[in-house]
N, C-alpha and C positions, 0 to 999 in steps of 0.2 A: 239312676237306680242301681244299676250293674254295679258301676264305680263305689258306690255304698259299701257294697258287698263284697267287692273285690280288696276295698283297703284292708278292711279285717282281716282277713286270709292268705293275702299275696305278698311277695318282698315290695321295697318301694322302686327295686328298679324296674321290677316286672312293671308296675304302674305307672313311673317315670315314662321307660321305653314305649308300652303299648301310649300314652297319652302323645309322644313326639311323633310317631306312628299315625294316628288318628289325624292329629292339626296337618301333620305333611300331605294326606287323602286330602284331610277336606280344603287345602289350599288348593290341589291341586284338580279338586274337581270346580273350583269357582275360574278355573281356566289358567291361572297364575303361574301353572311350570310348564312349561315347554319343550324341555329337553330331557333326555331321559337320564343324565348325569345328577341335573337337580332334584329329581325325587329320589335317588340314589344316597344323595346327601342326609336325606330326613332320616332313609331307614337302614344308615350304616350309623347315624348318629345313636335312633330309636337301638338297635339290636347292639349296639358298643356299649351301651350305658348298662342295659341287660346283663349282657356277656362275660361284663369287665368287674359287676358288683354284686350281681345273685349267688344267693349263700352256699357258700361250701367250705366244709370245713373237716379238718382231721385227716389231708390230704396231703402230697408234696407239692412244690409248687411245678413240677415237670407236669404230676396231671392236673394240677389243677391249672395250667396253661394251653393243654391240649383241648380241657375239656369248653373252658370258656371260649377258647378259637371255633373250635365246631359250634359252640353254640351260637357265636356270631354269624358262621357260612351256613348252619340252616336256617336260623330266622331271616335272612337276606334272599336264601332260596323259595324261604314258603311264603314268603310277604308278598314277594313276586309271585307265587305261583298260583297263590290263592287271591292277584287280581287278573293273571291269565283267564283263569279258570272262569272268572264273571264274564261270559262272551254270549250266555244263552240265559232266558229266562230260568230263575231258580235252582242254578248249579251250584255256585260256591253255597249260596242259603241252607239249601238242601242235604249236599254231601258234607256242611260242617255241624249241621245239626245230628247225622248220625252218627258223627267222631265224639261230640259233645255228649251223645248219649251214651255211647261206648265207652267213654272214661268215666262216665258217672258210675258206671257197674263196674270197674276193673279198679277203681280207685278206693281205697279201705280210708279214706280222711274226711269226716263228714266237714269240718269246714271247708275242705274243696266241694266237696257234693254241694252243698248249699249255694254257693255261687256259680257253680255248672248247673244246676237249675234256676238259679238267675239269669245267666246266660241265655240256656234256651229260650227262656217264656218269653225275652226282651225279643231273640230271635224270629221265635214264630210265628207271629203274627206279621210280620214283616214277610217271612217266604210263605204264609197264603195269599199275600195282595201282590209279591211278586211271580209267581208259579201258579198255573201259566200266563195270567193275561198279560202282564205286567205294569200294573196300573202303579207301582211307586218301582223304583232301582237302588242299586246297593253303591255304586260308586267306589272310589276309591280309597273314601274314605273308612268303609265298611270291609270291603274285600281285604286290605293293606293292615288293617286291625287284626282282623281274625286269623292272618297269618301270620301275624303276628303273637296273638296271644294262645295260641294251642299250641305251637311248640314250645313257646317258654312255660305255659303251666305243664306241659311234659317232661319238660326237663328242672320246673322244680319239686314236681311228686316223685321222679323218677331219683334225683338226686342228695337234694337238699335234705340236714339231716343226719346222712348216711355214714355210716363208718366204715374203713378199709375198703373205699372205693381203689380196684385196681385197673390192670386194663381190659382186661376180660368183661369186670362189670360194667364197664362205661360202651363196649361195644353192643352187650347184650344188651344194655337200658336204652341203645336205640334201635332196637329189630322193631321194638310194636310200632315206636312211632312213625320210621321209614316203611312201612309196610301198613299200617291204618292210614297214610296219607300215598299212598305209592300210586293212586289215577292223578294225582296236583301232580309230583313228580313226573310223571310218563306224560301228559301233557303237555309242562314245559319244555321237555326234554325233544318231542315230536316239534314243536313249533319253533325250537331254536336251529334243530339239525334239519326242518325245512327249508328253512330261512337262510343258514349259511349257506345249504348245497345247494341252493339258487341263487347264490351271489347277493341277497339284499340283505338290509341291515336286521339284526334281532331286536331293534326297540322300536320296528314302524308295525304297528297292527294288519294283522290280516285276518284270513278268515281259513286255517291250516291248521285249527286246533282238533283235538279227540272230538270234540262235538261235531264238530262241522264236518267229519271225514263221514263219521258214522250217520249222518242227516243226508249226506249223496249217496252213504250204500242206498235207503230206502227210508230208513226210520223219520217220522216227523220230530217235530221240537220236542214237543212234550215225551217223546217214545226215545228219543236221546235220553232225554233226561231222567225219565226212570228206571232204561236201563241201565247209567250210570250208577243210580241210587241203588239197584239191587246189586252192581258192584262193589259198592261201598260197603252195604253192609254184608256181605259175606267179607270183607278186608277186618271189618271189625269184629265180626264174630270170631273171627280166627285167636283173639286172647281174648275173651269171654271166659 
């Protein structure tokens, strides 16, 4: 149903990309990759196709090289970061639902709106049956999507379009979204400089993410994770 809704309105790379995205989770959650090169594969493949064909136009090709490279090394960052983040009941579900509702108010293009409320609804009802009991899960295939698809519909509301993109705009067109995802970010980022500065590898799972640090101060699951959520959205009210 999303995908319906998404063709009308999105490039085909964004749909290309987020669908190589999606099959690489869901192989990967029927156990079939093993190493953490091979999922790396899917979503250097998913976020290249994106990167290398999403519209831009009336640009030079200096930025328009800069800007397709960034857009490559964040969707590779938040694809990762937004199946980090799935380590507690109704995290990613949660804090991407109110990114989702935050662009739906900050965004002036009603055929984006109309599929960021397809988005949601498909959403929600999935982070009530996960949050808290957790009677279904989001997987890889879910988590590796949606970080997948919210920086690239950011970077095509933000870009695509546009005229006398220079560098100043292209810095400034990424503060909201670096900063409305900036808990995925400071999470990965906590768990990777855990992880070296004790000698082990950054692709074997542990339990030294933002949730879990904040669950040994005192807070239960649930009390993690809302205080998360009322960080988020104060991240997002910030461009409101």
């Amino acid at each position: 149903i999303v995908t319906v809704f998404f063709v009308q309105h999105w490039s085909w790379s964004l749909l290309l990309g987020a669908s190589v995205i999606f099959a690489g989770g869901l192989y990967d959650d029927f156990g079939k990759i093993h190493r953490a090169r091979e999922k790396l594969i899917f979503q250097g493949f998913g976020a290249g196709i994106f990167a290398v064909f999403f519209p831009l136009f009336g640009i030079s090709f200096e930025l328009q090289f800069l800007l397709r490279s960034i857009a490559f090394f964040v969707i590779i960052l938040m694809t990762n970061a937004f199946n980090l983040m799935d380590n507690m009941n109704g995290l990613t579900a949660g804090l991407t639902l109110i990114v989702l509702i935050g662009f739906y108010f900050t965004t002036k293009s009603e055929p984006a709106q109309t599929s960021l409320v397809v988005l949601i609804l498909a959403l929600t009802p999935f982070f009530l049956l996960n949050f808290p009991a957790g009677k279904v899960f989001m997987g890889d295939q879910g988590s590796q999507f949606l970080g997948f698809v919210i920086p690239a519909m950011s970077f095509e509301l933000t870009f695509t379009g546009k005229e006398n993109i220079n560098l100043p705009f292209i810095w400034q067109g990424l503060v909201p979204l670096f900063t409305v995802l900036l808990l995925f970010i400071l999470d990965t980022g906590l768990v990777i400089w855990i992880r070296l500065s004790e000698g082990r590898s950054i692709f074997i799972g542990d339990q030294c993410h933002l949730s879990h640090q904040l669950n040994r101060l005192g807070l239960s699951k649930k009390g993690v994770a809302l205080f998360l959520f009322l960080i988020q959205a104060g991240l997002v009210l910030l461009f409101l």
